[in-house]
C-alpha positions in Angstrom: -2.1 -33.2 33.7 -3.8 -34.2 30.7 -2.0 -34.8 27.3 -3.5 -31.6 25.7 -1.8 -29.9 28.2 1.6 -31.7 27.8 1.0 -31.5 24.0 0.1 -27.8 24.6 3.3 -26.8 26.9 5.9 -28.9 24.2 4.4 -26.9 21.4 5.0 -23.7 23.2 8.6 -24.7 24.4 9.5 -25.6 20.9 8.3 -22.3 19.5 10.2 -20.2 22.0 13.2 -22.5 21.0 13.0 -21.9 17.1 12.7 -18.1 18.1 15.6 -18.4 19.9 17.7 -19.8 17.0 16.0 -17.1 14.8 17.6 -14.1 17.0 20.8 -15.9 17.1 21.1 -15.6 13.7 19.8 -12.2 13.3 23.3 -11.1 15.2 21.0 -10.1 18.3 21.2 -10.9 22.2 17.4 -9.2 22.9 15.0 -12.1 24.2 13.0 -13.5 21.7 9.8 -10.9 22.0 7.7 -10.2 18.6 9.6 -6.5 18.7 12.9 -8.2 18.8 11.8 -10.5 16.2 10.7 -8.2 14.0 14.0 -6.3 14.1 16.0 -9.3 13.8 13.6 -10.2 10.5 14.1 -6.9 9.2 18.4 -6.8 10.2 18.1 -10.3 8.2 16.8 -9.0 5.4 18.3 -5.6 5.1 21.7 -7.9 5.1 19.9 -9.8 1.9 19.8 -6.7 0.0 23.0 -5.6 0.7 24.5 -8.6 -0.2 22.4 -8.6 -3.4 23.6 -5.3 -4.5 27.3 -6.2 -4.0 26.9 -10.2 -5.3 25.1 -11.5 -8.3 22.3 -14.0 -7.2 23.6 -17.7 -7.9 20.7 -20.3 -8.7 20.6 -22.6 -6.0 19.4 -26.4 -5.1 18.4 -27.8 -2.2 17.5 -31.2 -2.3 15.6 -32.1 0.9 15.1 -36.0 2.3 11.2 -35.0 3.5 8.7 -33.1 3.9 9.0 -31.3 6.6 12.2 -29.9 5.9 11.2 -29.1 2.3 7.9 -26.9 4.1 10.6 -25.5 6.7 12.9 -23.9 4.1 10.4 -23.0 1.9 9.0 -20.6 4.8 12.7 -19.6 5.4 13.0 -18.2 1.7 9.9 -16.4 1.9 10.1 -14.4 5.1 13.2 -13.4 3.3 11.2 -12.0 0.6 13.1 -15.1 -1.6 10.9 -16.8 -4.6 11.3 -21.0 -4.0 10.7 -23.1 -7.4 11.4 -25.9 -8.3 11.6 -27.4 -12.5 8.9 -29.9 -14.0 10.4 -33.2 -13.3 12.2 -32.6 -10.2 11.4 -34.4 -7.0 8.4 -32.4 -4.9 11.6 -32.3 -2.2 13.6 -30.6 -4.4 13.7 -26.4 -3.8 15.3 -24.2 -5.8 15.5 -20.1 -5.2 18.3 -17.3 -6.4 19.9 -15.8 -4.0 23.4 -14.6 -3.0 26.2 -17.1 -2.1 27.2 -15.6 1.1 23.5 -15.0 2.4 23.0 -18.9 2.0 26.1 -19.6 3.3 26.5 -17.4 6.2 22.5 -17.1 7.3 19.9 -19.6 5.5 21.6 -22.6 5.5 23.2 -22.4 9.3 19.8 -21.2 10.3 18.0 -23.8 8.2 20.2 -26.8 9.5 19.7 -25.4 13.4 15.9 -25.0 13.0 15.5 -28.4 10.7 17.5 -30.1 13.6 15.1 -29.1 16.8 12.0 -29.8 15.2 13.3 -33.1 13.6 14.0 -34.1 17.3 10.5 -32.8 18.4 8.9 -34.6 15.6 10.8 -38.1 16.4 10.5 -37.5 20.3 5.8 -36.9 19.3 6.1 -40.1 16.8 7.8 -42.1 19.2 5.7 -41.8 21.9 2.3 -42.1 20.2 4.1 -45.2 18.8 4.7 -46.6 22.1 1.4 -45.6 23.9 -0.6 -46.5 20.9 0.9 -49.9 19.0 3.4 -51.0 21.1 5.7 -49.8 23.7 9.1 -52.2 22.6 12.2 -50.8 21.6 11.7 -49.9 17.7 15.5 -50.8 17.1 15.6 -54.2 15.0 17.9 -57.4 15.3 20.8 -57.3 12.4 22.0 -60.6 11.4 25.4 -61.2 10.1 26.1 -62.1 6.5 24.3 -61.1 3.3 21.0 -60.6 2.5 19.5 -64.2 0.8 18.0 -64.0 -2.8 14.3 -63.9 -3.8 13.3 -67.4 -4.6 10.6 -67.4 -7.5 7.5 -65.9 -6.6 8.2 -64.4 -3.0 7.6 -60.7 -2.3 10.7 -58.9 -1.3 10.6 -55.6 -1.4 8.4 -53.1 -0.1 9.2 -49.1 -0.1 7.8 -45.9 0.3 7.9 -44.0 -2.5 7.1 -40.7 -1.0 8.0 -40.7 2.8 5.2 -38.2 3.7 2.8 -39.0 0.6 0.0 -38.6 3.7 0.6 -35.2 4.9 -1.6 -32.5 3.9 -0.6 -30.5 0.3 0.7 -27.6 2.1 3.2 -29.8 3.9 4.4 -32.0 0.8 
């Protein structure tokens, strides 16, 4: 079996998975078909505009440690029909949206937090092993010393950091 196919049959498993977690918390037990998750969007939604018509929308923040999750809840909020933005000066991790306490409480953010979790442990479990089959097959866990960390002497390069974790990812996925 050749690694398109493994690649090919993971991809599929995790989508069936995320669909999964999507009827779960549209309230339904149907299996994961495109009718039943069109009803489950729909239930999901129709619960937004109740909500909104009984609560006043509260302005809310998310801030997000990459990527990734930032492009996951961004595509949460609109297939809710919800308007992400985000103020001049604020990290490109950083989402903002108006919506109703309950509905993040109760539906986004549970549902947010189950889907960011599987496809963070797809994403590690890809990196990992193209890690291992193509620089080196080690564990990536480092040694930690006891004691404190020693003091630059003049002229030695200490520190090096990523600024922006995913800074090369495509736009659509910063």
């Amino acid at each position: 079996m050749g690694t398109s196919n493994v690649s090919s049959d993971e991809e599929s498993r995790l989508i069936e998975k995320l669909r999964k977690i999507e009827t779960l918390f549209a309230r339904t037990t149907n299996p994961g078909e495109r009718q039943a998750a069109e009803s489950a969007l729909e239930r999901i939604r129709r619960r937004l505009d109740e909500l909104e018509q009984t609560e006043q929308p509260v302005e809310f923040r998310f801030s997000l440690p990459d990527g990734w999750s930032k492009s996951l809840l961004v595509a949460l909020l609109r297939r809710y029909g919800l308007k992400p933005y985000r103020y001049a000066g604020q990290r490109r991790t950083t989402v903002r949206a108006k919506v109703a306490a309950s509905f993040v409480d109760e539906v986004l953010w549970p549902e947010f937090q189950e889907l960011n979790t599987t496809l963070c442990s797809h994403l590690d479990s890809v990196t990992r092993r193209i890690i291992q089959q193509a620089v080196h097959s080690v564990d990536t866990d480092i040694e930690e010393r006891p004691g404190r960390e020693p003091m630059a002497s003049q002229g030695e390069k200490q520190d090096f950091s990523v600024e922006h974790q995913n800074a090369s990812m495509p736009p659509g996925f910063r």
